[in-house]
N, C-alpha and C positions, 0 to 999 in steps of 0.2 A: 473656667476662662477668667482672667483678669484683664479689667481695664485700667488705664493708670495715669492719672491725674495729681499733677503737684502744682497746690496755690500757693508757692513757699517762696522765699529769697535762694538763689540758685546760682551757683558758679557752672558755665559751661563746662567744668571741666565731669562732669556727669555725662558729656556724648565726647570726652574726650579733647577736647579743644580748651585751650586755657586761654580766659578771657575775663576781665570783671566780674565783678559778683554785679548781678543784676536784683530789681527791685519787683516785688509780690507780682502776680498776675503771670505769672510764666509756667510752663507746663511740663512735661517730663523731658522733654529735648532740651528746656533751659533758656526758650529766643520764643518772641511773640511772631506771628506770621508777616512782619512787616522785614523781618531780619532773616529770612528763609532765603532770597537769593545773594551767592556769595560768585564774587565776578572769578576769582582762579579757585580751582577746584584742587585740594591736594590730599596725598593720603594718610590719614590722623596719627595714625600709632605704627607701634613696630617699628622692622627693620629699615624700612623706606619712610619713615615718617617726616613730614614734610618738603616729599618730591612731588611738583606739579602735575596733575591729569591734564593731559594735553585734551579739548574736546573736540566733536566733530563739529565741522561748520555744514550750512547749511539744510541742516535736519532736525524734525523734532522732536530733539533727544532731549530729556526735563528729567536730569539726574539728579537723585537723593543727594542731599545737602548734606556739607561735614557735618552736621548736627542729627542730622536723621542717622546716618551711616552711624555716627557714633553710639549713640544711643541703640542702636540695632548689634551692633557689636559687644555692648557692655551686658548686653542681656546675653548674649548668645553667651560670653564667656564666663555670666552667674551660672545658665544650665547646664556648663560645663560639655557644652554642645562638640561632635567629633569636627576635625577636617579634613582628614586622611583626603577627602576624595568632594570636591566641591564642584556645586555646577553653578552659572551664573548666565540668567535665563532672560531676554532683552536687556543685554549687556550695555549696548550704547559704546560709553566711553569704555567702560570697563570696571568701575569706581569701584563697585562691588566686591567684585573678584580681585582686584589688585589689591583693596582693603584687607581680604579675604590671608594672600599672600605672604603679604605684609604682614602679619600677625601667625606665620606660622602654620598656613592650609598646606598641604602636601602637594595637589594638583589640584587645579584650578583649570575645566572647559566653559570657555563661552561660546553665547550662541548668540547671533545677531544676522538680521536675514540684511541689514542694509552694510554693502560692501565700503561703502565711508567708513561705517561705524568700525567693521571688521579693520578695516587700514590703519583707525588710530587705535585701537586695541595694539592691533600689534605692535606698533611705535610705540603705546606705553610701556609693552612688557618688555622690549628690548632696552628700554631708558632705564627699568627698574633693574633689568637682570632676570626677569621671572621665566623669560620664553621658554628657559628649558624643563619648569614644570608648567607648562600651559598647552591648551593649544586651541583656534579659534573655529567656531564651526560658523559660516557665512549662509544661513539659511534661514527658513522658516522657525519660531520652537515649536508647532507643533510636530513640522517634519524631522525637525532634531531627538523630540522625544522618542519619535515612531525607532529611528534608528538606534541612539545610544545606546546601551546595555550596559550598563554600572548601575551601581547601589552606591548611592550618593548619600555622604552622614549628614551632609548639608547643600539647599538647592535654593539661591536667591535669586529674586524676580523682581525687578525694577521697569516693570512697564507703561506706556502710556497709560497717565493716572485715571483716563476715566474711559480705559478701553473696556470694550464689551468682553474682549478677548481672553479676560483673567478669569471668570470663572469657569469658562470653556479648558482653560488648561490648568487649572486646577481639578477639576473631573478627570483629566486625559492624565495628569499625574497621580492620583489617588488609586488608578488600577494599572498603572505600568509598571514594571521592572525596576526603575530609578530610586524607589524609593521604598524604603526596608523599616523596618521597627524602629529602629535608631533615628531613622532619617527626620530632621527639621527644615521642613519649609518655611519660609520667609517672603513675603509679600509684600511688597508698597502699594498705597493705592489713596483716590482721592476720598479722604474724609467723608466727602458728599457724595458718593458711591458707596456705601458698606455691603462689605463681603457675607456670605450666609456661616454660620457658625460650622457647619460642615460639608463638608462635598463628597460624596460614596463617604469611602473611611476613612479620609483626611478629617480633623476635627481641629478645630481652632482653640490652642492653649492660652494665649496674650495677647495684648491688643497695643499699642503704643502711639500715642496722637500726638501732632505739631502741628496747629491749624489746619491747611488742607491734605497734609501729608498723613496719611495710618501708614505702621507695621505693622500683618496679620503674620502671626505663626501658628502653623498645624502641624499636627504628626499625627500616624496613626492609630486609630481606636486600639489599646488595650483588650 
């Protein structure tokens, strides 16, 4: 498992965002936690890069920052990770998954049990053009996991950051169908909540920190 810490001078352009070089004290994302909320949300790289995420109102939806995203993304593209087939697991806006898209995923399902959230997903995928490799599951994730049946090379989870929820479906994905040898899970979660290094045989590879924001990646024990 690696954790990853940088006390260096750092251009954002390390999560993908091109922005000044900033001065020591900054951490792998690049931004001290006082620069973590960004008022329009858009999607970094690729083919849609720099079209707006519309987000939902009134909900509380607390999506990974272009900073987090990006940084989650530039790893995933060192491991050389697949995306034939991606899942995007309390979706919210969508960030994720349209990130996801946007760089090249083959299909893209989300899953988001609050029907706001499912409404502006869809408005983003039709803004971006993605709708015809997507498609929205308006439910539950555990009840989404129960159902699905794919083998997913990549399954990101962007949930309330200090819900009890996450390691309950980290469990319920480590022995489902979803997830195959190949398969990289991806986790956001609050810093001040840490994940346990493994769940059944999901086992945590990297770690990635931005003040209160971690990315947890697991994939299955070898």
């Amino acid at each position: 498992m690696y954790i990853i810490y940088l006390t260096v001078t750092l251009t954002r352009e390390i999560a993908g965002v091109n922005t000044p070089e900033r001065s020591t004290g900054y951490d792998y994302f690049g931004c001290p936690a006082e620069c973590s909320i960004i008022p329009v949300m858009r999607i970094i790289a690729g083919d849609a890069k720099g079209r707006p995420i519309k987000m939902p109102k009134g909900t509380p939806t607390r999506p990974a920052t272009e900073l987090v995203r990006g940084a989650i993304f530039s790893s995933l593209a060192n491991m050389g990770a697949g995306d034939d087939l991606v899942l995007d697991l309390f979706s919210g806006s969508g960030s994720l998954g349209l990130e996801a898209l946007s760089r090249g995923a083959g299909w893209v399902d989300f899953v988001d049990r609050d029907k706001r959230c499912c409404d502006i997903i869809r408005e983003n995928l039709a803004v971006t053009g993605y709708n015809r490799v997507a498609k929205v599951y308006c439910l539950g994730v555990t009840r989404a996991i129960e159902l699905l049946d794919k083998e997913y090379n990549l399954i990101l989870m962007d949930p309330p950051y200090r819900s009890p929820e996450i390691e309950n479906i980290l469990e319920q994905l480590a022995v489902s169908n979803l997830v195959g040898r190949d398969t990289i899970v991806c986790t956001t979660h609050s810093s001040r909540r840490p994940l346990k290094p493994s769940y059944a045989s999901l086992t945590m590879f990297k770690e990635l920190h931005h003040g209160d924001s971690t990315a947890a990646f697991y994939s299955l024990e070898n």
